[in-house]
N, C-alpha and C positions, 0 to 999 in steps of 0.2 A: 348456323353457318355451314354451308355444305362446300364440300372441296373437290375437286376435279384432280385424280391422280393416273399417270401414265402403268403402264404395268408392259412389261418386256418377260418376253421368257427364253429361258439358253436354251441350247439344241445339246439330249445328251453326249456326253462324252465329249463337253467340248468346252474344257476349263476354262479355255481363253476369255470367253462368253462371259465368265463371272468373279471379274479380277478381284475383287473387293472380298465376294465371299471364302475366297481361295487364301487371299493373302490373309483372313481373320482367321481360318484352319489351320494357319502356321503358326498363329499367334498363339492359339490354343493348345498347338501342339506343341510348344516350349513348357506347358503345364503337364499337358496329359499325351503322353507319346501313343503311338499307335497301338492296337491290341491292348488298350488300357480295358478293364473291364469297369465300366461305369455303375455297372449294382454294389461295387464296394464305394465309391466317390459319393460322400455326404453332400446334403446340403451345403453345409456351412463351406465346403470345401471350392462348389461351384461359388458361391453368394465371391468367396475370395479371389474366385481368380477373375471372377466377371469385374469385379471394382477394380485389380490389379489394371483390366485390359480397357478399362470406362476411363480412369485416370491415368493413362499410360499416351506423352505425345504424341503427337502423327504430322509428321511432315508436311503430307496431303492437306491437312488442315491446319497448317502454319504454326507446325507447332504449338497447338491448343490441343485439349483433350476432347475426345468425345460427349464427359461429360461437360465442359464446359460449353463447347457448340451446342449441343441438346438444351441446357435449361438458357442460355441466350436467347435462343430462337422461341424456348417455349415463353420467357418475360416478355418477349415481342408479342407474341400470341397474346396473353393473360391483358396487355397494356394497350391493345387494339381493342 
């Protein structure tokens, strides 16, 4: 099955451009504040915060998580 996907690119310096990935850097930076140095951050540490932020509601998606939008949409997929 082949799929046909749009692709957009921001102009830099120009956050507004890419609201989604901006507000997910805040999210992340409730974990890991700026000047974090990442050579000390484990795996296991990222594995924690990426499931905190997978299971964590979102408005935007009516209060569902991103995991649960992701494997919904992937059951549609697998059931097509």
């Amino acid at each position: 099955m082949q799929r046909h996907t749009d692709f957009y690119f921001a102009h830099p310096y120009h956050s507004w451009e890419r609201g989604l990935n901006e507000h997910t850097n805040g999210l992340i930076r409730q974990y890991l504040p700026k000047k974090t140095d990442f050579t000390q951050i484990s795996k296991e540490e990222i594995i924690t915060i990426q499931d905190k932020l997978n299971h964590r509601p979102r408005k935007v998606l009516g209060y569902r998580t991103p995991y649960e939008v992701f494997f919904k949409e992937y059951a549609k997929e697998l059931a097509a």
